[in-house]
VMD Tcl script that builds the backbone (N, CA, C; Angstrom):
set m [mol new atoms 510]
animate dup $m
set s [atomselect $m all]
$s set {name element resname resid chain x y z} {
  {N N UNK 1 A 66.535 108.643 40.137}
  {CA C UNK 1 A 66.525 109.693 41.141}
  {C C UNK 1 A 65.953 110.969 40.508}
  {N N UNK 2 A 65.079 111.441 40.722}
  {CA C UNK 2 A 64.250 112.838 40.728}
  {C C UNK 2 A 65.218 113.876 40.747}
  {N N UNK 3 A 65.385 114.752 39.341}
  {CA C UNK 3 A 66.135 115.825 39.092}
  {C C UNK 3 A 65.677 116.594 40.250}
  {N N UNK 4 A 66.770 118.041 40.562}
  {CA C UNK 4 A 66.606 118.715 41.471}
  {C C UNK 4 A 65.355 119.796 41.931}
  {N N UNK 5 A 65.072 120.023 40.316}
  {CA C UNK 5 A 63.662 121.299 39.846}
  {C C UNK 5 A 62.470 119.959 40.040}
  {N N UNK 6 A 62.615 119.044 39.850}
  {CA C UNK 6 A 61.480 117.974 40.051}
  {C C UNK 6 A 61.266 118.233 41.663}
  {N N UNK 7 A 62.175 117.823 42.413}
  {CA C UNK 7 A 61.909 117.572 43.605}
  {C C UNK 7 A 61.751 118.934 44.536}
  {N N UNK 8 A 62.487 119.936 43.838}
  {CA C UNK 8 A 61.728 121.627 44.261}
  {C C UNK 8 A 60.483 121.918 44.254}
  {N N UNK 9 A 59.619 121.603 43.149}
  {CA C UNK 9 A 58.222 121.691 42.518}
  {C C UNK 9 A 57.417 120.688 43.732}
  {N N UNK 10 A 57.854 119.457 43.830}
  {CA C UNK 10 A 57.001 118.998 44.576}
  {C C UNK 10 A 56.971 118.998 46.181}
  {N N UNK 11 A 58.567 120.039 47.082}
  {CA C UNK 11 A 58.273 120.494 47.779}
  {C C UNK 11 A 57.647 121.494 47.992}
  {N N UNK 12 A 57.719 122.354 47.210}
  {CA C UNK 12 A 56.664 123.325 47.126}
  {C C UNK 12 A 55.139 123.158 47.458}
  {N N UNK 13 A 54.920 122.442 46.142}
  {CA C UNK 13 A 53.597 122.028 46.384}
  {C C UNK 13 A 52.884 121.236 47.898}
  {N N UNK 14 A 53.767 120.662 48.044}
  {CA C UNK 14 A 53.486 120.007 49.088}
  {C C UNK 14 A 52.924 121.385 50.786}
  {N N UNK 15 A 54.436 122.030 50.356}
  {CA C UNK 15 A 54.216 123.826 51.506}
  {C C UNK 15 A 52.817 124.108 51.177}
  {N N UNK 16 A 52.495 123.854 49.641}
  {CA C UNK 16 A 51.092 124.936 49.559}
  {C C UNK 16 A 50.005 124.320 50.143}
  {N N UNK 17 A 50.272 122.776 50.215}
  {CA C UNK 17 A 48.660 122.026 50.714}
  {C C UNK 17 A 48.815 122.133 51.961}
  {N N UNK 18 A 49.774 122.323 52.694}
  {CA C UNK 18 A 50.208 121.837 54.119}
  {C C UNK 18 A 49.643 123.303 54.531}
  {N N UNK 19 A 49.780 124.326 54.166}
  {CA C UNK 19 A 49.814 125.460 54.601}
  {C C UNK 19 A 48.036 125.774 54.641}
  {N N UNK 20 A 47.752 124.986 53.282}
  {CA C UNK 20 A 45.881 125.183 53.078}
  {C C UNK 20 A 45.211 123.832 53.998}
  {N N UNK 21 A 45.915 123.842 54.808}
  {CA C UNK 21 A 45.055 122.580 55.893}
  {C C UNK 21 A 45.819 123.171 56.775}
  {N N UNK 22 A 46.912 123.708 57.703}
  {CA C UNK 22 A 46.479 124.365 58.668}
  {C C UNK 22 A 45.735 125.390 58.436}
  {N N UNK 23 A 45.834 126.594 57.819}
  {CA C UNK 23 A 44.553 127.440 57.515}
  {C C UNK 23 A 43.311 127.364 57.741}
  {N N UNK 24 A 42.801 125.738 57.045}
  {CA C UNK 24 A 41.372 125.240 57.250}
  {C C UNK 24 A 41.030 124.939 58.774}
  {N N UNK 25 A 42.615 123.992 59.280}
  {CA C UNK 25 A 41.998 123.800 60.942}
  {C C UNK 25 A 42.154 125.155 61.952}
  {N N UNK 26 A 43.047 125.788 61.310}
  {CA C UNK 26 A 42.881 127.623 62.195}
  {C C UNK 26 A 41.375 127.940 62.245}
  {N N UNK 27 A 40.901 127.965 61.273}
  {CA C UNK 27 A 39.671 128.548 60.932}
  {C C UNK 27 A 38.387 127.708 61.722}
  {N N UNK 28 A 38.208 126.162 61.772}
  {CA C UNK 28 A 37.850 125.767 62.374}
  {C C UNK 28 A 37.857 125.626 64.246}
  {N N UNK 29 A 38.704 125.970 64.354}
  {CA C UNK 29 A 39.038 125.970 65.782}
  {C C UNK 29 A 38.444 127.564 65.987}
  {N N UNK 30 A 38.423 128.341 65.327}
  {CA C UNK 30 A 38.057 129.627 65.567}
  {C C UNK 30 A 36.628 129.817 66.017}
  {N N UNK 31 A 35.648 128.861 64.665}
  {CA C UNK 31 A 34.453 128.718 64.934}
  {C C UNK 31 A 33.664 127.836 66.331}
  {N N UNK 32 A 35.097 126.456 66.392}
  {CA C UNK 32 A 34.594 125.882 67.579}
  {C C UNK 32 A 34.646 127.055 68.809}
  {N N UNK 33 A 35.700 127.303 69.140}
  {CA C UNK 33 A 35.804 128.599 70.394}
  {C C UNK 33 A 34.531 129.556 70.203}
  {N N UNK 34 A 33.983 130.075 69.488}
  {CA C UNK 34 A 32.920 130.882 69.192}
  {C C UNK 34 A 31.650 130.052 70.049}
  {N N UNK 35 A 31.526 128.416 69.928}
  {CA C UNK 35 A 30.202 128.565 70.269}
  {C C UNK 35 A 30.856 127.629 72.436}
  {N N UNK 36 A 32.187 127.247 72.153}
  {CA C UNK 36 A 32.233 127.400 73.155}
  {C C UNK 36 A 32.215 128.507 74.534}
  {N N UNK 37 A 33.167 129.776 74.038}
  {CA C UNK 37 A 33.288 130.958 74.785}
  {C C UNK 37 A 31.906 131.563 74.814}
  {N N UNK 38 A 30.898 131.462 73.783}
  {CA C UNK 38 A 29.256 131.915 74.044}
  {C C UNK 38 A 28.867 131.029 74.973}
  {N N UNK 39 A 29.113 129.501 74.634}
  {CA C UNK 39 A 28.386 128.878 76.126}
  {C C UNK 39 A 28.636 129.213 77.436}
  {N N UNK 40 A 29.515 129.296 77.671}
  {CA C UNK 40 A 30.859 130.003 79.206}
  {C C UNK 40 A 30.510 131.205 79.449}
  {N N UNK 41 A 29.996 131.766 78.701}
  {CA C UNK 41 A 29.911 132.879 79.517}
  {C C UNK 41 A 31.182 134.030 79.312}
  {N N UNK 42 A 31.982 133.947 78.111}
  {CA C UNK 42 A 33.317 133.945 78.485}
  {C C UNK 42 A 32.869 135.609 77.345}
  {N N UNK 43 A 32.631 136.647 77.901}
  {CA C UNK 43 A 32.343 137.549 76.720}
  {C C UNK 43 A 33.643 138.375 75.880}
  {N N UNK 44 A 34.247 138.228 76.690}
  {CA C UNK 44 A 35.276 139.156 75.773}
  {C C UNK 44 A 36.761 138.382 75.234}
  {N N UNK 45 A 36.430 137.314 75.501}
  {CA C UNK 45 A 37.099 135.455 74.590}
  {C C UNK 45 A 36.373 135.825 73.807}
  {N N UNK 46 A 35.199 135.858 73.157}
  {CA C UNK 46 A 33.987 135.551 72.374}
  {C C UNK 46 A 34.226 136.946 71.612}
  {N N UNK 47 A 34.208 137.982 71.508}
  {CA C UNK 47 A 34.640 139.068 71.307}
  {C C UNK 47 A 36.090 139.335 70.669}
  {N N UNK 48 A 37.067 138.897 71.684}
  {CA C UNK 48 A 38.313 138.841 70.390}
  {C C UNK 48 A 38.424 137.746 69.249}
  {N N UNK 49 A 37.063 137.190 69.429}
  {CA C UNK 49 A 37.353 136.321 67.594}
  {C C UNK 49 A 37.294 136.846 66.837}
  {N N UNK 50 A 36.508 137.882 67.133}
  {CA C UNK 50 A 35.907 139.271 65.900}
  {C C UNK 50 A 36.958 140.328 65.269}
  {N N UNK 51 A 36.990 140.324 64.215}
  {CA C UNK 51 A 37.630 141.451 63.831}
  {C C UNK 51 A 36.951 142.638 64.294}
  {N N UNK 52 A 37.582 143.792 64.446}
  {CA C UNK 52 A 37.263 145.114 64.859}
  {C C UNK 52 A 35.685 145.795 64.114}
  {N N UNK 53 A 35.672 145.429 62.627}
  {CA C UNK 53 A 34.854 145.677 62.143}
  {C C UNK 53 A 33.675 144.174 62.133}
  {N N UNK 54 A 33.673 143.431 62.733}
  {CA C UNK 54 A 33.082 142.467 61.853}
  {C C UNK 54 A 31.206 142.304 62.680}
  {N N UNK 55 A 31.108 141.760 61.726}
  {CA C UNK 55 A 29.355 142.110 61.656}
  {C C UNK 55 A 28.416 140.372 62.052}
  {N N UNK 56 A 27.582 140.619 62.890}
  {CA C UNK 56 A 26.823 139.453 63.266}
  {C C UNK 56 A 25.373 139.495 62.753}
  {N N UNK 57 A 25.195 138.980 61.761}
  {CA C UNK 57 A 24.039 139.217 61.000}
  {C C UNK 57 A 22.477 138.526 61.266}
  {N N UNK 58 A 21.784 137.942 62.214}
  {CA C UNK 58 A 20.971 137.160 62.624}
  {C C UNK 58 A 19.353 137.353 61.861}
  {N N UNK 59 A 18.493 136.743 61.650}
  {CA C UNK 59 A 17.222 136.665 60.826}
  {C C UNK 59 A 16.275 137.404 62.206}
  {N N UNK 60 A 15.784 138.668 61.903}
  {CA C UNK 60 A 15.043 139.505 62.682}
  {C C UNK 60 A 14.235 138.590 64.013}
  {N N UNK 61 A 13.496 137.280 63.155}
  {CA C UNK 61 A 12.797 136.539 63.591}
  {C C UNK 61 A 13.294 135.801 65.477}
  {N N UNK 62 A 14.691 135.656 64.609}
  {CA C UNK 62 A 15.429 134.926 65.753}
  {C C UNK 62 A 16.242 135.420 66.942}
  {N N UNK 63 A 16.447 137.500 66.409}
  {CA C UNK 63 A 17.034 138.234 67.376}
  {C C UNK 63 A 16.287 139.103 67.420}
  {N N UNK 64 A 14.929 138.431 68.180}
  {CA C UNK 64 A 13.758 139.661 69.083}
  {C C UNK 64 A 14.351 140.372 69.862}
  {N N UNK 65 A 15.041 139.997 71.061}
  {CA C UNK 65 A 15.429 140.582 71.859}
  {C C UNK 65 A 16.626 141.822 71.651}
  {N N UNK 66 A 17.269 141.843 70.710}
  {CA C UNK 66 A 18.170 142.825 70.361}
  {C C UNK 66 A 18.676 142.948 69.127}
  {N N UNK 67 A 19.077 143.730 68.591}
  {CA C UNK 67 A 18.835 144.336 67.041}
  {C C UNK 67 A 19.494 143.119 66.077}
  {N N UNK 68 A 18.954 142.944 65.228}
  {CA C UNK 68 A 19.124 141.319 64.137}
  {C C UNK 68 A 20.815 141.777 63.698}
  {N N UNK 69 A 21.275 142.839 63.622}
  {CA C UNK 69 A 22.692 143.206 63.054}
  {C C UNK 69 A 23.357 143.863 63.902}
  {N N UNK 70 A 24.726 143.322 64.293}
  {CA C UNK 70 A 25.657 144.117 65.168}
  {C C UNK 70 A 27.199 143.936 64.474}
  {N N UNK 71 A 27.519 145.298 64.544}
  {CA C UNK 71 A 28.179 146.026 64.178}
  {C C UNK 71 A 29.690 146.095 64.909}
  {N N UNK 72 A 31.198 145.663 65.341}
  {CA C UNK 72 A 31.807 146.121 65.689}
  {C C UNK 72 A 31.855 145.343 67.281}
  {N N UNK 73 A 32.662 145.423 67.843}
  {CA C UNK 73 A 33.092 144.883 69.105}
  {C C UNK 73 A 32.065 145.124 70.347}
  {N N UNK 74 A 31.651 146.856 70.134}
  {CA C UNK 74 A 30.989 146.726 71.575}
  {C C UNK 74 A 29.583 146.728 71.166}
  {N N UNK 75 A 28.549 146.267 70.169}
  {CA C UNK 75 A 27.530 146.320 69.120}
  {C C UNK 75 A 27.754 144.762 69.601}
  {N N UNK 76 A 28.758 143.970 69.077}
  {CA C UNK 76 A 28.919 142.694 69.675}
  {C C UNK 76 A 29.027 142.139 71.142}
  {N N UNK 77 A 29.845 143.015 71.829}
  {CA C UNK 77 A 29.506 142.957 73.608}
  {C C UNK 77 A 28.539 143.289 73.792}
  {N N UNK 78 A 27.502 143.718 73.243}
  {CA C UNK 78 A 26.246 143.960 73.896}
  {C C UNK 78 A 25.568 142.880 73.636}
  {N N UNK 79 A 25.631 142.317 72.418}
  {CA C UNK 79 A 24.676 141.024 71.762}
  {C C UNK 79 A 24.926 140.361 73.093}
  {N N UNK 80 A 25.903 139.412 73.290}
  {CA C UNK 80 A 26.719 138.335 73.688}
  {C C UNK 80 A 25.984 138.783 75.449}
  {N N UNK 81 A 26.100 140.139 76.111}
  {CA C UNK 81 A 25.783 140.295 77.249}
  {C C UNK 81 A 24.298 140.780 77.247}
  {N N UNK 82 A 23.562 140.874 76.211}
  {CA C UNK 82 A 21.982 141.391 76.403}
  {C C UNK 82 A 21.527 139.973 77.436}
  {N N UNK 83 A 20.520 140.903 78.614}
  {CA C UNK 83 A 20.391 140.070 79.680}
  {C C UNK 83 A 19.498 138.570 78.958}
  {N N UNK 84 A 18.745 138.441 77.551}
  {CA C UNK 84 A 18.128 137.434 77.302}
  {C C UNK 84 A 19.108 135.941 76.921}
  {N N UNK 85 A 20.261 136.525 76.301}
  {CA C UNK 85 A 20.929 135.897 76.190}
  {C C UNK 85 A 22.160 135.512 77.142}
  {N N UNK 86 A 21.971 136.604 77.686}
  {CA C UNK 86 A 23.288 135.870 79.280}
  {C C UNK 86 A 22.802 134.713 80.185}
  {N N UNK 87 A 21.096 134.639 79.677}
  {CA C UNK 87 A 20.710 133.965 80.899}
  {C C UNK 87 A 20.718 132.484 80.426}
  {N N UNK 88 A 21.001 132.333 79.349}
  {CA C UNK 88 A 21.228 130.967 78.261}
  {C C UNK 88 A 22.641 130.626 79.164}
  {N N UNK 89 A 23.055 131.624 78.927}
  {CA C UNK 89 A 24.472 131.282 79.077}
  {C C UNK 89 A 24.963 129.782 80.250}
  {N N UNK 90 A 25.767 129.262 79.723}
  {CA C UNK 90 A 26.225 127.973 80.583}
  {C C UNK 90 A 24.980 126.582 80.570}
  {N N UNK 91 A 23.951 126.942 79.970}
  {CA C UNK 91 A 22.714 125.709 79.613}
  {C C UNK 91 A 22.855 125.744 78.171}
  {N N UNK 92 A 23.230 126.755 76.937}
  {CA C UNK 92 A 23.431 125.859 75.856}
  {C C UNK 92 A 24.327 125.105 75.076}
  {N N UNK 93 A 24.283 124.441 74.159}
  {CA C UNK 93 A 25.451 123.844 73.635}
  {C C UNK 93 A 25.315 124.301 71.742}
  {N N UNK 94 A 26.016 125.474 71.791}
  {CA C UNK 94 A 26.711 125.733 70.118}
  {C C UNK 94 A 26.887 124.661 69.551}
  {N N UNK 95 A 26.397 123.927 67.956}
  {CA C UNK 95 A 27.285 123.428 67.162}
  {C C UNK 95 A 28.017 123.875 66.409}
  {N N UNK 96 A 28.803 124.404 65.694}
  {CA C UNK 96 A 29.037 124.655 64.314}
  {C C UNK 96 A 30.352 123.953 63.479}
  {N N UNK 97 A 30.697 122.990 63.933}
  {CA C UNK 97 A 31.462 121.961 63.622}
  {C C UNK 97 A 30.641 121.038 63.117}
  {N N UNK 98 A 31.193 119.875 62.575}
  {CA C UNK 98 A 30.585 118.850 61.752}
  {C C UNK 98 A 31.298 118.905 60.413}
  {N N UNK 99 A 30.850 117.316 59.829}
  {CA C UNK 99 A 30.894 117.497 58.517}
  {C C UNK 99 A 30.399 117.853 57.552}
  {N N UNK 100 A 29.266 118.200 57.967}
  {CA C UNK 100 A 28.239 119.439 56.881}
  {C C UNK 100 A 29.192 120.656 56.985}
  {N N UNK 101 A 30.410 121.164 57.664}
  {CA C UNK 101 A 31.213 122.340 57.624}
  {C C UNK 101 A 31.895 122.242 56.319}
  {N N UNK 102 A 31.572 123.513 55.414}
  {CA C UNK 102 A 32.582 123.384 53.928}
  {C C UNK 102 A 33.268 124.698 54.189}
  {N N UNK 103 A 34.893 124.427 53.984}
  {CA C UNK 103 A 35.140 125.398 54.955}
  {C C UNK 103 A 36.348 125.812 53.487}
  {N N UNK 104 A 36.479 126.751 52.755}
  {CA C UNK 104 A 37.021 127.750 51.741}
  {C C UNK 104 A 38.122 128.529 52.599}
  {N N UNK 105 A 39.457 128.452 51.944}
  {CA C UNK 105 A 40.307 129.270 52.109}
  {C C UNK 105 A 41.088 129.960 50.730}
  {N N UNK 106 A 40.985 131.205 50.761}
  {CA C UNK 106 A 41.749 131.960 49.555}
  {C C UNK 106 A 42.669 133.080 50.102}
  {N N UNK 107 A 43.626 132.785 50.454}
  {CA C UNK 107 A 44.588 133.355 50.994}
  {C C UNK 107 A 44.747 133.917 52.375}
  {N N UNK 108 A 44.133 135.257 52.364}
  {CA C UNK 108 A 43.947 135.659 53.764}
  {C C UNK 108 A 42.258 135.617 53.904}
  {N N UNK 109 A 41.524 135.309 53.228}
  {CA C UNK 109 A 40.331 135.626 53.682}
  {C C UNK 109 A 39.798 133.933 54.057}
  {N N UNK 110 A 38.318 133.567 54.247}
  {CA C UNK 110 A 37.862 132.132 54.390}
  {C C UNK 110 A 36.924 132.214 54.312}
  {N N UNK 111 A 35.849 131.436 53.706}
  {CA C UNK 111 A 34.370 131.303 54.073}
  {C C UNK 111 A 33.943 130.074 54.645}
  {N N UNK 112 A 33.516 129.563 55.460}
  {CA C UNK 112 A 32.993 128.614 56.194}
  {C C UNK 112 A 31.158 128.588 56.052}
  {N N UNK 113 A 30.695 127.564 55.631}
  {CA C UNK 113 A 29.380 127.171 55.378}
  {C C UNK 113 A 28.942 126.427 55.875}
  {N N UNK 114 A 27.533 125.989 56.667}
  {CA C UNK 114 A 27.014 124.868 57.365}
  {C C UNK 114 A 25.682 125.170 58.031}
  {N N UNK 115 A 25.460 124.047 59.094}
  {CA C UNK 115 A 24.537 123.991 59.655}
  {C C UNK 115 A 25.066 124.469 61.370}
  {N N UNK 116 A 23.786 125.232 61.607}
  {CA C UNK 116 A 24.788 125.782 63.164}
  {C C UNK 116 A 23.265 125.246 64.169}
  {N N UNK 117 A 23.705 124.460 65.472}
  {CA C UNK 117 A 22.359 124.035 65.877}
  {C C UNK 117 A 22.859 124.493 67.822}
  {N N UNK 118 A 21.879 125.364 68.357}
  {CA C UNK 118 A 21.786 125.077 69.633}
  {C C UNK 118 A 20.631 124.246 70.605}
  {N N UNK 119 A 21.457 123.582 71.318}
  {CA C UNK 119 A 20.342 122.780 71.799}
  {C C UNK 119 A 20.474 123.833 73.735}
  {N N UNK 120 A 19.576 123.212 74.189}
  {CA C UNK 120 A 19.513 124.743 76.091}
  {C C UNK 120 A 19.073 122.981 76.954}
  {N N UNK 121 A 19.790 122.950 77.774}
  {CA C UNK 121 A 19.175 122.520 78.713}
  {C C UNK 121 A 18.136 122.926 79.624}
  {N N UNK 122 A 16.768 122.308 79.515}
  {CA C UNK 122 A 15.597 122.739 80.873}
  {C C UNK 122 A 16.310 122.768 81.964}
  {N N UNK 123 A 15.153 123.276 82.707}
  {CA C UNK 123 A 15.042 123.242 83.863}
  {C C UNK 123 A 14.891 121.798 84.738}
  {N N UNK 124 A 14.368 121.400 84.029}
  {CA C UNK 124 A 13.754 119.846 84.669}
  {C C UNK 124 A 15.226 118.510 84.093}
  {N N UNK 125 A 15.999 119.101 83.396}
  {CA C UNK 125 A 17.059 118.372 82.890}
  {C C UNK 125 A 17.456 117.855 82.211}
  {N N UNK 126 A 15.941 118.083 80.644}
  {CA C UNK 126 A 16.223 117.739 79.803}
  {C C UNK 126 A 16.904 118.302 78.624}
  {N N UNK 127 A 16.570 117.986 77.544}
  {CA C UNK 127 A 17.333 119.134 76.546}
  {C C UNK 127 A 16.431 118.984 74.892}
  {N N UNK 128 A 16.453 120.403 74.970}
  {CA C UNK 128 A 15.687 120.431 73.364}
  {C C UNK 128 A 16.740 121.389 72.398}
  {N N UNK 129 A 16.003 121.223 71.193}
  {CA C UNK 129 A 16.853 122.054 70.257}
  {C C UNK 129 A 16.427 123.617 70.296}
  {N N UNK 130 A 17.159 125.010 70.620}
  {CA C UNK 130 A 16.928 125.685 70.620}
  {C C UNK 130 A 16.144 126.516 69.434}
  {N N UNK 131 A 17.275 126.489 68.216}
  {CA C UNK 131 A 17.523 126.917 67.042}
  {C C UNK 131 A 18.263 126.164 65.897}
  {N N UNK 132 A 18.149 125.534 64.844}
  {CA C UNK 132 A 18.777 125.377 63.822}
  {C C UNK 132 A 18.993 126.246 62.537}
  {N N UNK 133 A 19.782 126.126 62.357}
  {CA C UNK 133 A 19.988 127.716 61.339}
  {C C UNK 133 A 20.999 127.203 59.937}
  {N N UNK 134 A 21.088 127.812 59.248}
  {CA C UNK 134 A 22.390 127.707 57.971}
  {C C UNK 134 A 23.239 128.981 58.547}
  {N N UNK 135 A 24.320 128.715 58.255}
  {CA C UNK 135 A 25.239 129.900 58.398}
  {C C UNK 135 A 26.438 129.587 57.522}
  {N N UNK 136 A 26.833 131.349 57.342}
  {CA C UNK 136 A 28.064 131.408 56.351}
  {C C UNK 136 A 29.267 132.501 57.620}
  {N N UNK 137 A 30.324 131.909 57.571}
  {CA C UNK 137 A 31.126 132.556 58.286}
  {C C UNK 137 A 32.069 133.046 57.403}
  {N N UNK 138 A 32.291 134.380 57.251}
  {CA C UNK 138 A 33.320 134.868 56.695}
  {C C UNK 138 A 34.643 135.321 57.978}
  {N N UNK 139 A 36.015 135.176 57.164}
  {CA C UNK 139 A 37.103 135.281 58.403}
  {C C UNK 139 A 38.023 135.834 57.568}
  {N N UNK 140 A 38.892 136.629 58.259}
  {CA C UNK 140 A 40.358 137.070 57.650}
  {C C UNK 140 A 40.988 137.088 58.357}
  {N N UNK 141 A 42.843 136.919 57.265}
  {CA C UNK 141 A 43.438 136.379 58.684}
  {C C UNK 141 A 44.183 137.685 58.754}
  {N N UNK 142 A 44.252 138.378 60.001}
  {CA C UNK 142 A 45.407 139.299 60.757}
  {C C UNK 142 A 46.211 138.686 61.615}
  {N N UNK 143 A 47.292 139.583 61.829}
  {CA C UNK 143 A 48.249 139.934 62.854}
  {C C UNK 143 A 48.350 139.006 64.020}
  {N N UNK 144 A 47.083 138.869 64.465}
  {CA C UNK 144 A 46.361 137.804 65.450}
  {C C UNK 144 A 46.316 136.735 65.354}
  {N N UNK 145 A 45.823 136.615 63.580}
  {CA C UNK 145 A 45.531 135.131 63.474}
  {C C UNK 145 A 43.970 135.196 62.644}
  {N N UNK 146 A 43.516 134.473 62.748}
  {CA C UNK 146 A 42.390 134.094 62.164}
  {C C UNK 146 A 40.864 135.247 62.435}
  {N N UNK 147 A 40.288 135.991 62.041}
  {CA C UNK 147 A 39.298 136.475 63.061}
  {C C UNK 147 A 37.773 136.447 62.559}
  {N N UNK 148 A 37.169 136.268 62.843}
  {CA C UNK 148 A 35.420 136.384 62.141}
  {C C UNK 148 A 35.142 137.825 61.606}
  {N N UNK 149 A 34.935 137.803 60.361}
  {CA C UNK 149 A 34.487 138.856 59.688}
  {C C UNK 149 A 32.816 139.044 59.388}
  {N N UNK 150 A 32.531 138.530 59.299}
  {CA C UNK 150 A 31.130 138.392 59.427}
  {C C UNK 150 A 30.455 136.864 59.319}
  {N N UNK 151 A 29.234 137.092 59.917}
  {CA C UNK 151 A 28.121 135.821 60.448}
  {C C UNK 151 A 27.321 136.091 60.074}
  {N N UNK 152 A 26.422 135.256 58.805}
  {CA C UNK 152 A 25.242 135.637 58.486}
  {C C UNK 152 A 24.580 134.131 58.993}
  {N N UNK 153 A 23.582 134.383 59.685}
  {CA C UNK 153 A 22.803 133.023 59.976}
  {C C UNK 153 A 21.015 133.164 59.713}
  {N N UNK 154 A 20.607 132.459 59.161}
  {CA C UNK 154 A 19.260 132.062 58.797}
  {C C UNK 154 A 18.725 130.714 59.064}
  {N N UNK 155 A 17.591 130.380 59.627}
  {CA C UNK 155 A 16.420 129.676 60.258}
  {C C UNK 155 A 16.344 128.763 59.304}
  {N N UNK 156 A 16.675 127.242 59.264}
  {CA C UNK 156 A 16.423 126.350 58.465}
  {C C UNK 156 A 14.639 126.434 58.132}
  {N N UNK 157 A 14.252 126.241 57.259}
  {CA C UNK 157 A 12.844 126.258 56.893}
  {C C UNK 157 A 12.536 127.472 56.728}
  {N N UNK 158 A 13.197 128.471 56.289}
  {CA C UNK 158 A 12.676 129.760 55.696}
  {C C UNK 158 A 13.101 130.438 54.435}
  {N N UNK 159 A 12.486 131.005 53.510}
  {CA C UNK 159 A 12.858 131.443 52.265}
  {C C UNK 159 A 13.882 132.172 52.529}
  {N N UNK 160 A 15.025 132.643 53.641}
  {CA C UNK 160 A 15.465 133.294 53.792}
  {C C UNK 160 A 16.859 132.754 54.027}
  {N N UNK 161 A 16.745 131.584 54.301}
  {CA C UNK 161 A 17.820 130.527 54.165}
  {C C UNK 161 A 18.903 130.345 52.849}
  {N N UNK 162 A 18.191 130.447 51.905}
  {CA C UNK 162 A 19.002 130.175 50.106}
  {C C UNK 162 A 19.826 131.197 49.850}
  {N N UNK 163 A 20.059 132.401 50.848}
  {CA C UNK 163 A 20.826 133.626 50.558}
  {C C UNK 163 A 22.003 133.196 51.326}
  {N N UNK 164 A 21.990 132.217 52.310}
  {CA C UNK 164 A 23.204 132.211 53.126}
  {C C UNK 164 A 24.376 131.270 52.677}
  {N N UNK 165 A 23.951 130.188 51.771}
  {CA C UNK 165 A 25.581 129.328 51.202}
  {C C UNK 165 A 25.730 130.257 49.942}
  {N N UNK 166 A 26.759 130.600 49.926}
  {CA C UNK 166 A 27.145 131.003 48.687}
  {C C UNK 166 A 28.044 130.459 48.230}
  {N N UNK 167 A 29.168 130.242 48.773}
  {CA C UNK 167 A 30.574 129.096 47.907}
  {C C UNK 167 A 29.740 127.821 47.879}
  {N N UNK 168 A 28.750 127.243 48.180}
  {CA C UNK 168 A 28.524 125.857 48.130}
  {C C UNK 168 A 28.060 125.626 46.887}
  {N N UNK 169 A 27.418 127.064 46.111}
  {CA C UNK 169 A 26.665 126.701 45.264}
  {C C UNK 169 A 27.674 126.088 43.727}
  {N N UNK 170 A 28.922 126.754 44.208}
  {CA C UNK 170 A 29.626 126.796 43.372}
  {C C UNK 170 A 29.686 125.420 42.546}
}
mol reanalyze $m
mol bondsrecalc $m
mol representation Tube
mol addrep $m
């Protein structure tokens, strides 16, 4: 029978993994809601994922229509409601789930790494790929819960891409 400090130690341990896998699926569910509440239409769902400060970083290339960096909640309500992108709204489908997701937790903060792909339904009813991108999601957790701290996303096939995994390289 397992002395008492034996079997303390390995409840413990056990709290610490249990606690670093809900964390990981908090965090994941955070990102899924992100590209669901953008599909819906749902702007200010999409908006409280964000921390107060947190920053949406996009490759100039890919956010013609409104400034490549937004700043803060209503910097972010504007992204999410600029009329080019409202009109997507409810024809695309967000990925950013998968198992290409490497998803880092260190206490209160998280980094999440991957491939993020939208595909838009035509007009005629078919469907193409919008955008494929790399992205790094940074998150911290508050009061709330889990929230997006910043989104840096870059255009698969561009030199501009190798800046965005950073824990992967590890």
């Amino acid at each position: 029978m397992p002395d008492a400090d034996a079997l303390a130690d390995k409840v413990a341990d056990l709290e610490t993994r249990l606690a670093a896998l809900e964390d990981e699926r908090a965090v994941r569910q955070v990102l899924a809601r992100y590209g669901f509440n953008a599909d819906l239409g749902r702007t200010e769902e999409w908006v409280s994922l964000w921390a107060e400060d947190g920053v949406l970083d996009l490759d100039a290339a890919t956010a013609t229509d409104w400034p490549p960096v937004a700043r803060g909640h209503d910097e972010l309500r504007a992204v999410v409601t600029n009329p080019a992108v409202a009109a997507r709204h409810t024809r695309t489908s967000e990925q950013t789930e998968g198992p290409a997701m490497v998803v880092y937790v260190d206490g209160d903060t998280a980094t999440a790494e991957g491939y993020r792909t939208i595909f838009i339904r035509e007009d005629d009813g078919g469907y193409r790929i919008l955008m494929v991108s790399f992205a790094r999601w940074t998150l911290v957790r508050t009061a709330g819960g889990w929230k997006i701290k910043e989104c840096v996303r870059r255009p698969v096939g561009t030199e501009a891409q190798r800046d965005v995994f950073v824990r992967t390289r590890d």
